[in-house]
C-alpha positions, 0 to 999 in steps of 0.5 A, spaced: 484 462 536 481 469 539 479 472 533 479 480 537 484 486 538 487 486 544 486 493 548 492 496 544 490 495 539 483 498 540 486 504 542 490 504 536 484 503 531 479 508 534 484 513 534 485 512 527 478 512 525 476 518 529 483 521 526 480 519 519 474 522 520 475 528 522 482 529 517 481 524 512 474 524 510 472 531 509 477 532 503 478 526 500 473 527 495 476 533 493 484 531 493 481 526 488 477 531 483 483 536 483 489 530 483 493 533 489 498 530 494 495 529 501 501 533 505 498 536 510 495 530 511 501 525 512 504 531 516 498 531 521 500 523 521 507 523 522 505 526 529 500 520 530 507 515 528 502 513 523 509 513 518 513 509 522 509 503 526 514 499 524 521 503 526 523 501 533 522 508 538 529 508 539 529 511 531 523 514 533 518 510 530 511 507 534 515 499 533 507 497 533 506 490 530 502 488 523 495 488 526 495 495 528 498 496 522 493 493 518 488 497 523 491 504 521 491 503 514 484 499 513 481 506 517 486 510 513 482 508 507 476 507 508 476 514 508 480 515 502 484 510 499 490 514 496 492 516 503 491 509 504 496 506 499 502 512 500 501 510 508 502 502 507 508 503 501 512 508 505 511 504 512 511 496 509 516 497 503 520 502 505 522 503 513 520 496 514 526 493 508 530 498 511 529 496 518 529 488 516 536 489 512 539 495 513 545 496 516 546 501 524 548 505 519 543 505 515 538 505 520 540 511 524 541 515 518 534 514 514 529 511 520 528 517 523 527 522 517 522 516 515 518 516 522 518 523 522 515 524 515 521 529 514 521 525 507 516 520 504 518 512 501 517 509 495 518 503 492 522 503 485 521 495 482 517 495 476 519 497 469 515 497 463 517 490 461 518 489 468 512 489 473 511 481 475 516 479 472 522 482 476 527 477 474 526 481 467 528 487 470 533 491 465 536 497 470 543 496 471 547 499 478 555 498 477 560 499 481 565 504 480 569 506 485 565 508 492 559 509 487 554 505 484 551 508 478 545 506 476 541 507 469 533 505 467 527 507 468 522 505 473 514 506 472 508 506 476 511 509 482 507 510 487 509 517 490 514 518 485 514 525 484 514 527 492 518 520 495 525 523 498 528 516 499 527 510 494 528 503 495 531 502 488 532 495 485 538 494 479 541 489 476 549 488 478 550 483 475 546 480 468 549 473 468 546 471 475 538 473 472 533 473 479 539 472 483 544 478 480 539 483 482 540 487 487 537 494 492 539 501 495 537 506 498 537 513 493 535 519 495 531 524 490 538 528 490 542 525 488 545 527 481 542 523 475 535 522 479 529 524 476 522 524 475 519 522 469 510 522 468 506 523 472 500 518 471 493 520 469 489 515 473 482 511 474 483 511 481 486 514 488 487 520 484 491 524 490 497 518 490 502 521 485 504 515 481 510 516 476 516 514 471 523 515 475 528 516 471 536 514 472 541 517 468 548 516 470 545 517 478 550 517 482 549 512 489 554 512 494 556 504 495 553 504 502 548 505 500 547 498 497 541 495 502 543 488 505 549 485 498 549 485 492 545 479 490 540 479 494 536 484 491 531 478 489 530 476 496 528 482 499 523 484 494 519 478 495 519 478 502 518 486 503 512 485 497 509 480 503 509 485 507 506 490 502 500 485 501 498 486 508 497 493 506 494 492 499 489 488 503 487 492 509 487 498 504 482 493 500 477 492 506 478 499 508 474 500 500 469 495 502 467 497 508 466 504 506 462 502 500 457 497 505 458 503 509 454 508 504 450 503 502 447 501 508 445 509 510 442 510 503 439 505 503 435 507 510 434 514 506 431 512 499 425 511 499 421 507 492 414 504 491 412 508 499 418 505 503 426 505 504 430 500 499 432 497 505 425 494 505 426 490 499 429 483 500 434 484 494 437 491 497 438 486 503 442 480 501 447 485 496 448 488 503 448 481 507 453 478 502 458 485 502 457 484 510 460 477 509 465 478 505 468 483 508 468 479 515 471 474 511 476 479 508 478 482 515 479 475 518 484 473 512 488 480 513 489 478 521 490 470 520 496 474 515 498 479 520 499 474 525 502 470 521 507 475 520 508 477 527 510 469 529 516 470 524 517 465 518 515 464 512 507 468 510 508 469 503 501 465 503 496 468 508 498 474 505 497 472 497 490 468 500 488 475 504 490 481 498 487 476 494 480 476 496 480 482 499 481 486 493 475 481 490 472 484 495 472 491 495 471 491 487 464 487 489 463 491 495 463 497 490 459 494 485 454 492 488 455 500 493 453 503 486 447 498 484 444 500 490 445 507 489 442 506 483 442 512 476 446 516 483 451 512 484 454 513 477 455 519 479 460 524 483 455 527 488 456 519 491 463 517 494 460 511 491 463 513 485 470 513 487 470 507 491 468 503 485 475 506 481 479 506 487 476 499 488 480 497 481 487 498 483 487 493 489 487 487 484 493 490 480 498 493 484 503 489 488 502 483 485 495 482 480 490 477 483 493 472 478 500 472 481 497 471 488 494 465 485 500 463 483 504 465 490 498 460 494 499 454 489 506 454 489 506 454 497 501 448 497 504 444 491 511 445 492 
């Protein structure tokens, strides 16, 4: 197996990383401490295509495969991981769902304004009794007439207050459980849409996160994504493809903390000499090196996987789980290295630890990743 990225996907990923680096890194540790959206950004990158890699150029999107995906939202978030996560959601669990499910219709009239980056995507599944367990999921959606309404509420939305198009899951039909839940396509104007509160968080301060609110929220019945009763089905499997992200964002964290450790550690002289001459600073440095190599490889072995077609809900469960363990021991041992200093906010280091936190928890805890990998090798 060749374990290397073809020229495409070279060109793709130093593009992206001198992109970051000139456009991402520079205000990413203000965004955070002022908690404020990276529009100007994402604008920036809809013109790359970074915000429709998956749509096919005839709805004017870049129709790039998954490890250039994982490239672009791994150079995206080593410079700042909120930009990285709003990036993967709106390409992974909105356009591609859409893309995969959706009718022409459907397709011609939202991929292009996805790819364009003329509004924003989300993704509304998790409730407050309703996060893992989606078959515990209380909205409703009933049909009356040629319109759904929808009542509930969804929480820890990322991008919820800026998102134009959501992809929304709503029971139709309780008495079927996992398998009456079904999906649409709602947009923030439509009557009985809003935005509830807006989360105060540890980490990736510039994503937006939010409560959605639906009081009698009128859809238009075509806007109801594959048929009733399939909600289930697409969650699971647009969430595979969410994991890739989760993963890439993960490795993105890490090599920024290996990154910074590196440099300070040649800067910071103690006892007459820089720390990176003391064997301890060395073997935090070599173990964060292997494990992000390690972490790296699974992320593509779950890229590839997902490009052959099939089933991939393990390569990606194996590759966010140990890539989000990664980034949160990378940025440990980042901050043990920068020592008193890396407690504070003068260091990205700092940042790089809380941002690090959240890549165990969304899109499925590392415990619900165990599960998924369990399950496929002892069904």
């Amino acid at each position: 197996m060749k374990l290397e990225l073809n020229d495409q996907q070279k060109m793709i990923q130093k593009m992206v990383r001198e992109f970051a680096e000139k456009e991402v890194g520079p205000i990413a540790a203000e965004l955070d401490e002022k908690g404020e959206y990276p529009t100007e950004t994402l604008e920036k990158m809809a013109k790359l295509g970074l915000l429709g890699i998956f749509i096919p150029t005839e709805y004017g999107g870049a129709a790039l495969d998954t490890i250039s995906y994982a490239t672009v939202i791994e150079e995206i978030s080593r410079k700042c991981a909120s930009t990285g996560v709003i990036t993967s959601v709106h390409n992974s669990l909105v356009s591609y769902p859409i893309m995969k499910y959706g009718t022409e219709e459907q397709k011609k009239k939202y991929l292009p304004i996805l790819a364009k980056g003329e509004k924003i995507g989300a993704f509304a599944g998790t409730e407050p009794n309703a996060g893992s367990d989606l078959g515990a999921m209380q909205t409703t959606a009933k049909l009356k007439g040629n319109k759904y309404i929808i009542n509930g509420d969804k929480t820890f939305i990322t991008s919820g207050p800026k998102a134009g198009i959501i992809i929304v899951f709503a029971v139709t039909d309780k008495s079927a459980g996992a398998k009456g839940i079904s999906t649409f396509i709602v947009e923030n104007t439509m009557k009985g849409f809003k935005v509830g509160s807006i989360f105060d968080k540890m980490g990736i301060n510039a994503n937006l996160v939010s409560e959605l609110i639906f009081e009698e929220m009128e859809v238009p019945k075509e806007n109801l994504l594959g048929k009733e009763g399939d909600g289930f089905k697409i969650a699971l499997n647009t969430l595979d493809g969410g994991r890739i992200g989760i993963a890439a964002q993960a490795v993105g964290i890490a090599q920024a903390a290996l990154d910074e450790s590196i440099e300070y550690s040649k800067q910071r002289q103690q006892f007459g000499r820089p720390i990176a001459k003391f064997q301890a600073i060395q073997w935090m440095i070599a173990e964060m090196a292997t494990s992000i190599e390690a972490a790296r490889y699974l992320l593509y072995n779950a890229a590839y996987a997902k490009d052959k077609g099939g089933r991939f809900s393990k390569e990606a469960a194996m590759a966010k789980l140990f890539a989000s363990e990664t980034a949160m021991n990378a940025a440990i041992k980042a901050v043990q290295i920068h020592g008193g200093y890396g407690y504070t906010k003068e260091y990205t280091v700092e940042r790089l630890f809380r941002d690090a936190k959240i890549t165990e928890i969304y899109e499925g805890t590392s415990e619900v990743q165990k599960m998924v990998i369990a399950g496929s090798l002892l069904r």
